[in-house]
Structure formats: C-alpha cells, structure tokens
Backbone as CSV, one residue per row, in Angstrom:
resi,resn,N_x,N_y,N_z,CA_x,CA_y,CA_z,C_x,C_y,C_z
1,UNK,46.381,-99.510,-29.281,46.193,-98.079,-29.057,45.004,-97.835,-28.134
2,UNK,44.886,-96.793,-27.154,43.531,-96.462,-26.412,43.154,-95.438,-27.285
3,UNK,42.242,-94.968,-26.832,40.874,-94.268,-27.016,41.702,-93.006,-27.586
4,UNK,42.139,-92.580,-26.561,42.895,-91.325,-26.017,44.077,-91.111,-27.359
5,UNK,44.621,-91.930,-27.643,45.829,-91.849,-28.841,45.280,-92.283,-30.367
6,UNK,43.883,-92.917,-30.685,43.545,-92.712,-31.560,42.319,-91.733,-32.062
7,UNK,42.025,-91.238,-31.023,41.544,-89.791,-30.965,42.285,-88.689,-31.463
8,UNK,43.321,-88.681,-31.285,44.674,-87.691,-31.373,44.869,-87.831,-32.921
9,UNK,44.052,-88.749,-33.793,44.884,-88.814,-34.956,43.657,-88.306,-35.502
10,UNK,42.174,-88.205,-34.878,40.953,-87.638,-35.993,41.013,-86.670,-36.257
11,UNK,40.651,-85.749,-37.555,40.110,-84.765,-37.258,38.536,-84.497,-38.030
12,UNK,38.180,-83.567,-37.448,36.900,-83.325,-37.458,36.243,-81.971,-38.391
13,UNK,35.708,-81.935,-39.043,35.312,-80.732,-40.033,33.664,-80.643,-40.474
14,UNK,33.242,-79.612,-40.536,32.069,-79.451,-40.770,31.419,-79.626,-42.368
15,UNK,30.586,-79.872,-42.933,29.940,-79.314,-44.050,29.980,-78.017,-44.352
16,UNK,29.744,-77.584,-45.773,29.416,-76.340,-45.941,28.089,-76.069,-45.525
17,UNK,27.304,-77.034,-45.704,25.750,-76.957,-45.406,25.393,-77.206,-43.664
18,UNK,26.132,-77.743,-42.858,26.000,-77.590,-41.759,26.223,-76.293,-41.528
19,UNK,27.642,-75.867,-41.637,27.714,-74.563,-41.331,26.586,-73.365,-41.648
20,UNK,25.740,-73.479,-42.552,25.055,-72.293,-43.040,23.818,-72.934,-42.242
21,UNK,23.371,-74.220,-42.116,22.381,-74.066,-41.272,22.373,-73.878,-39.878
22,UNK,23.396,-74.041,-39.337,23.780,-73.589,-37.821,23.673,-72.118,-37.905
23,UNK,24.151,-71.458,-38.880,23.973,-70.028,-39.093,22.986,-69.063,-39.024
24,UNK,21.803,-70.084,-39.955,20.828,-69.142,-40.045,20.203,-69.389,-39.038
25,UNK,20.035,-71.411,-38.473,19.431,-71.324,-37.129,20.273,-70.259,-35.954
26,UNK,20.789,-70.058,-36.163,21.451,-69.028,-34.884,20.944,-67.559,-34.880
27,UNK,20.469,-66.929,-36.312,20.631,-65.746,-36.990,19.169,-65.451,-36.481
28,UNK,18.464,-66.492,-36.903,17.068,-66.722,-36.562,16.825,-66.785,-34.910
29,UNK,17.386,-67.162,-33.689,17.202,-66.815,-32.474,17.601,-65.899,-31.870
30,UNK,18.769,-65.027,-32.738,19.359,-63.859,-32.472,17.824,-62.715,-32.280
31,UNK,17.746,-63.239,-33.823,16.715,-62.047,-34.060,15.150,-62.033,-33.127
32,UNK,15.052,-63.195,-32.933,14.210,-63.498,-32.229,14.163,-63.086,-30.472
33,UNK,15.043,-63.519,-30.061,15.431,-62.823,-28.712,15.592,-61.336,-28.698
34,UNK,16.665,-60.355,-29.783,16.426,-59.369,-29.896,14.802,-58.933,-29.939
35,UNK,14.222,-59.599,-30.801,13.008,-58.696,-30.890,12.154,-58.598,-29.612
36,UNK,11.884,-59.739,-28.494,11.700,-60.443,-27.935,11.869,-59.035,-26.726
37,UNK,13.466,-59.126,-26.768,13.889,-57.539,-25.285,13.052,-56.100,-25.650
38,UNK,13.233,-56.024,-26.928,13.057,-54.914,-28.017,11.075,-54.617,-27.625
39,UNK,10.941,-55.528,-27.923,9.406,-55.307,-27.337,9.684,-55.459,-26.225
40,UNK,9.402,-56.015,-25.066,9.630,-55.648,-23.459,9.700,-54.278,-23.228
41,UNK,10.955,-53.941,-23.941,10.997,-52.688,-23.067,10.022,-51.312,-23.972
42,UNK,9.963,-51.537,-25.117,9.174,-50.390,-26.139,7.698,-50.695,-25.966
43,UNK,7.205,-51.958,-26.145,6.270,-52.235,-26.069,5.133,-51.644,-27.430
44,UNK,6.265,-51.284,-28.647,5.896,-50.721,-29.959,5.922,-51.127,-31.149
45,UNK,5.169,-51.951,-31.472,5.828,-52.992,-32.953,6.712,-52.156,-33.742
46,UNK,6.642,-50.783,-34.282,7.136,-50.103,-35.475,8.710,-49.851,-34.962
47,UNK,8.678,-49.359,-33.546,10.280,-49.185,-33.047,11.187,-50.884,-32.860
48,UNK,9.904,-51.920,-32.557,10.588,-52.958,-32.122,11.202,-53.983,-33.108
49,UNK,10.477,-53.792,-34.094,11.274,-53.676,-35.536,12.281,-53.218,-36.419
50,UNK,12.633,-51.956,-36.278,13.620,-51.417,-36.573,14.573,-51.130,-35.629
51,UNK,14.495,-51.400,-34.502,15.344,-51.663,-32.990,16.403,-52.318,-34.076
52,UNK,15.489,-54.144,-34.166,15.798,-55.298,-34.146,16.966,-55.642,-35.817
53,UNK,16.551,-54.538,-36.602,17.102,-54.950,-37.512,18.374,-54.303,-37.568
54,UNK,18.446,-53.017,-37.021,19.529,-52.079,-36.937,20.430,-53.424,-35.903
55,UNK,20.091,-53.391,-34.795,21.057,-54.103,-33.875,21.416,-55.858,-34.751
56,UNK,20.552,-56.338,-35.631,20.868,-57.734,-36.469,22.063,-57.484,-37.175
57,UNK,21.823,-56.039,-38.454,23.026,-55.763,-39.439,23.835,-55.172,-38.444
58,UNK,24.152,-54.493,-37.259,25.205,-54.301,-36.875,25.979,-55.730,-35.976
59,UNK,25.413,-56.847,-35.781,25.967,-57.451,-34.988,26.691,-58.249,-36.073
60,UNK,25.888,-58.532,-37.533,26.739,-59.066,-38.455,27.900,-58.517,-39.072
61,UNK,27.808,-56.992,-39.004,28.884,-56.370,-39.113,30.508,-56.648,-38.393
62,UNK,30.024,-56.652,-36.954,31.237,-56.688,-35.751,31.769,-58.261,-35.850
63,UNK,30.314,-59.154,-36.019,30.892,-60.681,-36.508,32.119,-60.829,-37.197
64,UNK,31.776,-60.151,-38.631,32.429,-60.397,-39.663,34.145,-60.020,-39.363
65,UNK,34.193,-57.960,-38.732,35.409,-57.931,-38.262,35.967,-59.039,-37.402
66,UNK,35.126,-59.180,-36.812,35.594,-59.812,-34.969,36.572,-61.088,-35.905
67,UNK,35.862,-62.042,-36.922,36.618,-63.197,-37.598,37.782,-62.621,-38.257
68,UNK,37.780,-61.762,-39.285,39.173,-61.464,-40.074,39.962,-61.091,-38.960
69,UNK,39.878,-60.333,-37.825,41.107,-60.441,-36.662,41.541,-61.489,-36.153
70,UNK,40.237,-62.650,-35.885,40.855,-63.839,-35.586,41.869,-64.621,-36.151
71,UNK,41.447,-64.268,-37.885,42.117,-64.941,-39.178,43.921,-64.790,-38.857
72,UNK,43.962,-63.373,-38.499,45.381,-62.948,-38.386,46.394,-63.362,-37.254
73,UNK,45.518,-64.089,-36.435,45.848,-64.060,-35.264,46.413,-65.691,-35.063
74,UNK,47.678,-66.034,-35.108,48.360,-67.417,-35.348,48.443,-68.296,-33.786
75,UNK,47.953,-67.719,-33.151,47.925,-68.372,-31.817,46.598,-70.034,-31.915
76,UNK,47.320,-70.888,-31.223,46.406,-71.804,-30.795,45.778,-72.853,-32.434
77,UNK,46.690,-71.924,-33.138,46.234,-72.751,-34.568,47.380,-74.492,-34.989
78,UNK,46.849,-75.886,-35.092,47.805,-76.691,-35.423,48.261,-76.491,-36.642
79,UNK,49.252,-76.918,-36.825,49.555,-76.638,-38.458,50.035,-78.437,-38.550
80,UNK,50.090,-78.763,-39.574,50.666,-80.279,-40.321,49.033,-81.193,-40.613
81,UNK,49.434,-82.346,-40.763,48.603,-83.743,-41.237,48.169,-83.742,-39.693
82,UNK,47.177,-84.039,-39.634,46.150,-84.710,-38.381,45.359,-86.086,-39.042
C-alpha cells in the first residue's frame, strides 16, 4: 500500500480536552484583539470594556447559531466505517 491509500483508511478525532482548550485559547485572543481595536479607537478603559464584552457574548451567540445550521446541513459530510 502507499502513503496515499493508507491514509484513506485513518481517521482522525480530537479530545474533549483539546477541544475546550483550543477554545478558550481562541476565546482568550478573541477577546484580546477585540479589546486591543476597542481601545485604539476609544482610547477609554470603561467603554473599552464593555465594547469588548458586548461584542465577546454576541460573537458566542452567532457561533453557536452559525454551528446548529451547519448541523443541518448534510453536504460534504462522510457517512460509514473509516
């Protein structure tokens, strides 16, 4: 067999614990960059703060939809044994 055809038979899956730390590390530069523009342009700790948190819970919000549409969505998904 090459490379190429026993590749075809792996598959690959995450941890639960990877996943949540990729998460929060992500959640954590989100917020960070947000705050980051948020001051730039306000140049106000008290607004650049509550900028940052309003725009955090709404982006987790649209996340969350944005996935259950994906969920529904049967395109590009394999189905069987890999």
């Amino acid at each position: 067999m090459s490379i190429t055809e026993d590749t075809k038979e792996l598959a690959f899956r995450e941890s639960r614990l990877r996943s949540l730390v990729k998460s929060l590390a992500y959640r954590i530069i989100s917020v960070a960059g947000t705050g980051i523009l948020v001051w730039l342009a306000t140049e106000n700790m008290r607004e650049t703060i509550f900028i940052t948190l309003i725009v955090q819970v709404f982006l987790v919000i649209l996340y969350y939809f944005y996935e259950r549409i994906w969920d529904k969505i049967k395109w590009g998904r394999i189905i069987g044994n890999v």
